[in-house]
N, C-alpha and C positions, 0 to 999 in steps of 0.2 A: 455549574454547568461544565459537562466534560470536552475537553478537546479533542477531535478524536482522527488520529492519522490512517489512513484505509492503503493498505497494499494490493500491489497491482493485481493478485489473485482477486482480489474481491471486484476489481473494476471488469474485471475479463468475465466474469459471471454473466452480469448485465445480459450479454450476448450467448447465455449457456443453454442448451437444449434442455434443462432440467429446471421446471418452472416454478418448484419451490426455491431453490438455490438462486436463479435469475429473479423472481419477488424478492429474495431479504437484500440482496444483493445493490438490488434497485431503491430499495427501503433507504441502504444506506446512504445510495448514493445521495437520494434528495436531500437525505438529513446532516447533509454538509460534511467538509471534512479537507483536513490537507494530502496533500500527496508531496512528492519529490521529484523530481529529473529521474533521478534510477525508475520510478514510477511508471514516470511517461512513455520512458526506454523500454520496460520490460512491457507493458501494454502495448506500444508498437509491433515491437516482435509478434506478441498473441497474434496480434490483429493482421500481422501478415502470414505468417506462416500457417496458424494452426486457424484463423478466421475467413481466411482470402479475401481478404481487402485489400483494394488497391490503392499505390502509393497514395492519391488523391480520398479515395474512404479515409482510409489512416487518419491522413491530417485532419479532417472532419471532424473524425471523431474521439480526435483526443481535444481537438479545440472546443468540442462541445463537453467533453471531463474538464477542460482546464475552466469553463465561465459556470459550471456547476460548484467546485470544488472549492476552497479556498485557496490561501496561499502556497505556491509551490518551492519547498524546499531547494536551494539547488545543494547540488556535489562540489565540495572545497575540499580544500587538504584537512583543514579543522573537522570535518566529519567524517573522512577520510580515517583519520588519526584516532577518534572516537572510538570508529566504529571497529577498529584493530583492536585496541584495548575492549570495548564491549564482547568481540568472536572469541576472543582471549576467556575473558572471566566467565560466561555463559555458555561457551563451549558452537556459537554461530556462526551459519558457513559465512564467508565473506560477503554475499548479495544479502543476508540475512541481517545480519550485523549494519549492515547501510543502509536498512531502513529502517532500522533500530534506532542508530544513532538520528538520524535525520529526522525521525519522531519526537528525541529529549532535544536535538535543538529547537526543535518546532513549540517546546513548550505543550506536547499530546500529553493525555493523561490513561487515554486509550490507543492501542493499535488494533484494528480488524485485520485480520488474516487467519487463512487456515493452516498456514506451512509453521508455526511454528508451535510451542507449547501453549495451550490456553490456560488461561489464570496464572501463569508468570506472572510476577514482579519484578521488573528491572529495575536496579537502579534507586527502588523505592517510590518510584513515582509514574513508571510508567505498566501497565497492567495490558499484558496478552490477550486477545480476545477473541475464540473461533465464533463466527455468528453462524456457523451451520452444525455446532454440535447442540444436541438435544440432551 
């Protein structure tokens, strides 16, 4: 069975005008998965700036991601440090790399996102994954 770490792109669909995109999106949400603090962070933002949710939605609605989800990674120096050597060898922007990292310490064997290469292999053990390419 795969472990599978979903970035915040994928969470902010949920709520996308585009309803095959907001379906897979949602697919994953159900079928479990961890996140991070940078997670919760970069969905906050969506969710105010570009969603108009108020401070009070916000918290809703990330506390209804966080009792869907599994465990949530947090931001240490150790992944921190990671994830500078991962931006390093891969060539990922810094936000990039810190979900990266926060995925091999999570023990993922999968990441969902769109933002970065699909079918990558990090590391050896961690595999890129767009769920919206065809």
């Amino acid at each position: 069975m795969s472990a599978d770490f979903l970035d915040s792109n994928i969470l902010a669909y949920t709520a996308s005008a585009d309803p095959a995109k907001a379906a897979r999106a949602e697919a994953l949400l159900a079928a479990g998965g961890t996140i991070s603090v940078q997670v919760l962070n970069e969905v906050a933002h969506v969710a105010r700036r570009k969603m108009g949710l108020s401070w009070a939605e916000t918290r809703d609605f990330l506390e209804a991601l966080r009792g869907l989800l599994g465990p949530v990674v947090p931001l240490d120096l150790a992944t921190h440090a990671e994830a500078l050597a991962l931006g390093e060898r891969y060539g990922f922007s810094v936000y990039d790399a810190l979900i990266v990292a926060a995925a091999l310490r999570a023990g993922c064997d999968r990441l969902w996102t769109e933002d970065m290469q699909d079918g990558l292999l990090v590391e050896g053990r961690l595999r890129i994954a767009n769920p919206f390419r065809e």
